[in-house]
C-alpha positions as CSV (number, residue, x, y, z in Angstrom):
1,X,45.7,-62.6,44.5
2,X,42.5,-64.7,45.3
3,X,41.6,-67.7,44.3
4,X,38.5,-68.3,42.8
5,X,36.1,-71.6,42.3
6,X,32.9,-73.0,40.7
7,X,31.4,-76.5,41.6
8,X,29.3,-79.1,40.1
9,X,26.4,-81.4,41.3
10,X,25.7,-84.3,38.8
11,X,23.1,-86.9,38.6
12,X,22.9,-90.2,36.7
13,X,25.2,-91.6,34.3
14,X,27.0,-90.3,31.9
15,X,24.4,-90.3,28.6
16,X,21.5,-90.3,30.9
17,X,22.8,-87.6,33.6
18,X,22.8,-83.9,33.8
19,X,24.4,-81.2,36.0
20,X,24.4,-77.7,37.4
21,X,27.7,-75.9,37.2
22,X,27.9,-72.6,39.8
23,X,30.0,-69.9,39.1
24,X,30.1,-69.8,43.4
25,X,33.0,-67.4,43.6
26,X,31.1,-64.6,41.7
27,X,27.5,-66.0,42.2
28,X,27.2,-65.3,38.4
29,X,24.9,-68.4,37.8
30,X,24.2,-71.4,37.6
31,X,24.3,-73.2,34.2
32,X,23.0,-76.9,32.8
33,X,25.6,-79.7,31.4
34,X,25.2,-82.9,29.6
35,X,27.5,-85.0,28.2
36,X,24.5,-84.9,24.7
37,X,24.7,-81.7,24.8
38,X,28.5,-81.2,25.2
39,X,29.1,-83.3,22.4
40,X,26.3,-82.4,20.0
41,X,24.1,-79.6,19.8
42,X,24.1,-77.3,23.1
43,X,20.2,-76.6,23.1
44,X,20.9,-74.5,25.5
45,X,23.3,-75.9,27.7
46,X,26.3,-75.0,28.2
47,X,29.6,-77.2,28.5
48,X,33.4,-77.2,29.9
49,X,35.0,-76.5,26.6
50,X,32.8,-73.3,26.6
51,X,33.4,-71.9,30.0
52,X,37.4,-72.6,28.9
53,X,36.6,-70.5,25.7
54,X,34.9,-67.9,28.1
55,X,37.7,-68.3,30.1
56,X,40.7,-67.8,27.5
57,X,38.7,-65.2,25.5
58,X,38.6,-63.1,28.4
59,X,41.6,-63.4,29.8
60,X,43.7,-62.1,26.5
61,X,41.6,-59.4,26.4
62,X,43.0,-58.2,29.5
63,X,46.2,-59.3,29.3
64,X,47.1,-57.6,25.8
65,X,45.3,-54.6,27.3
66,X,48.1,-54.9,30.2
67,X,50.6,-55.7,26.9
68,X,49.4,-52.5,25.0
69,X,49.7,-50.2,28.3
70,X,53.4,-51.1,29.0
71,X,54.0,-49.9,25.5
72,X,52.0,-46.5,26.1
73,X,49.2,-47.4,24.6
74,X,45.7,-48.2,25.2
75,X,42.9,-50.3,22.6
76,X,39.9,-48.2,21.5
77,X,38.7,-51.8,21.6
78,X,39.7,-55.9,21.8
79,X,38.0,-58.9,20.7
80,X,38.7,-61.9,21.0
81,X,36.9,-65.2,20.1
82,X,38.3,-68.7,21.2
83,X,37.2,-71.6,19.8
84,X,37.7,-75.0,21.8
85,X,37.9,-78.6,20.3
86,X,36.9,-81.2,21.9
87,X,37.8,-84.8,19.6
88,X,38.2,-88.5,21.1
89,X,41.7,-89.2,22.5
90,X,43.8,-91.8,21.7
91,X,43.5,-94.4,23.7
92,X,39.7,-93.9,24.5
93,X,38.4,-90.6,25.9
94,X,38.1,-87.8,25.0
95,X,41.2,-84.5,24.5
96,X,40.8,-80.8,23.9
97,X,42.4,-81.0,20.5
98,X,43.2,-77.1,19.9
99,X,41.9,-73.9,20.5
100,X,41.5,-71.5,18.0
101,X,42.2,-67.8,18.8
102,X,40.6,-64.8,16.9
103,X,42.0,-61.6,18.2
104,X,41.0,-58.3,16.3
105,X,41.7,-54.7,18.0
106,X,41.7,-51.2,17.5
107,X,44.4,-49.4,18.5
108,X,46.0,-45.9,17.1
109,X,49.1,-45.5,16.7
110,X,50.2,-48.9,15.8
111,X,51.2,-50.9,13.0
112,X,50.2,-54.4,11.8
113,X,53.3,-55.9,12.5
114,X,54.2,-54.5,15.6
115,X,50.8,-55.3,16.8
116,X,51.1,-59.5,15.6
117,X,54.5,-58.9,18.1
118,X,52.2,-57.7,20.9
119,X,49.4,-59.9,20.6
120,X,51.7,-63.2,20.3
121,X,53.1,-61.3,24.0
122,X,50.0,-61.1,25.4
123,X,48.6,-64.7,24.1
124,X,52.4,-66.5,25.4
125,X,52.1,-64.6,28.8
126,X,48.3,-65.0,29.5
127,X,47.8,-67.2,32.3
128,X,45.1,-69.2,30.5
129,X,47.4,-69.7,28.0
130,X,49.5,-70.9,29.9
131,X,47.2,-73.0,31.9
132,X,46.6,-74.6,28.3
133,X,50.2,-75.5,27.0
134,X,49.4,-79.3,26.5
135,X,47.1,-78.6,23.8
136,X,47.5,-76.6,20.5
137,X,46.9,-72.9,20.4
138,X,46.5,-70.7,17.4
139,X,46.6,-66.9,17.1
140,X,44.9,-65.3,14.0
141,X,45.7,-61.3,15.2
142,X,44.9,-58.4,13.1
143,X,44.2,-54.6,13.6
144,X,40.3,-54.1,12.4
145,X,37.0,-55.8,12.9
């Protein structure tokens, strides 16, 4: 499998600075940071608790789409939403506090409860999930919209 990367130019200090983050493997873009803006309103920007939501959101997609085929089936459609805390550390610093997991699907021939079984697969074998263990990481999952 390949690896893939993304690097970041910064200038100035840390209330004062800004940077560009490019997405270099894909050439996706290029996207502004601040530490404001990370830890207020974005205006715009993004930040590194947003590309890991991008990041985790997208990944459990996939991988409970992998989940769902070994079981025979296959998701008219999967969405997921993750939400990513970032709250001062003790000690000083900062932490990402938790992440906050909304997973909704549709998917025939399935019911609720075997669905919450598949879902909590896919989010305990998803390699962002996994990348994640240290912090806190909760699943609301449901069949619907």
């Amino acid at each position: 499998m390949p690896s893939r990367d993304a690097t970041t130019h910064w200038e100035g200090g840390l209330q004062d600075g800004t940077g560009q983050v490019s997405l270099d493997s894909s050439n996706a873009g290029q996207f502004s940071v601040s530490f404001p803006t990370r830890a207020e309103d974005p205006n715009g920007q993004t930040s590194p608790e947003e590309l890991i939501a991008a990041a985790h959101s997208s990944c459990l997609a996939m991988n409970l789409s992998g989940v769902l085929g070994g079981e025979g089936l296959t998701a008219n459609a999967i969405d997921v939403s993750a939400e990513v805390t970032l709250s001062p550390a003790k000690g000083g610093g900062f932490e990402i506090s938790g992440i906050a997991i909304t997973l909704r699907a549709d998917v025939d021939g399935l019911d609720e409860a075997k669905f919450r079984e598949l879902a909590e697969t896919a989010e305990k074998t998803c390699p962002v999930s996994k990348a994640l263990a240290g912090t806190t990481i909760t699943l609301d999952a449901a069949l619907g919209s």
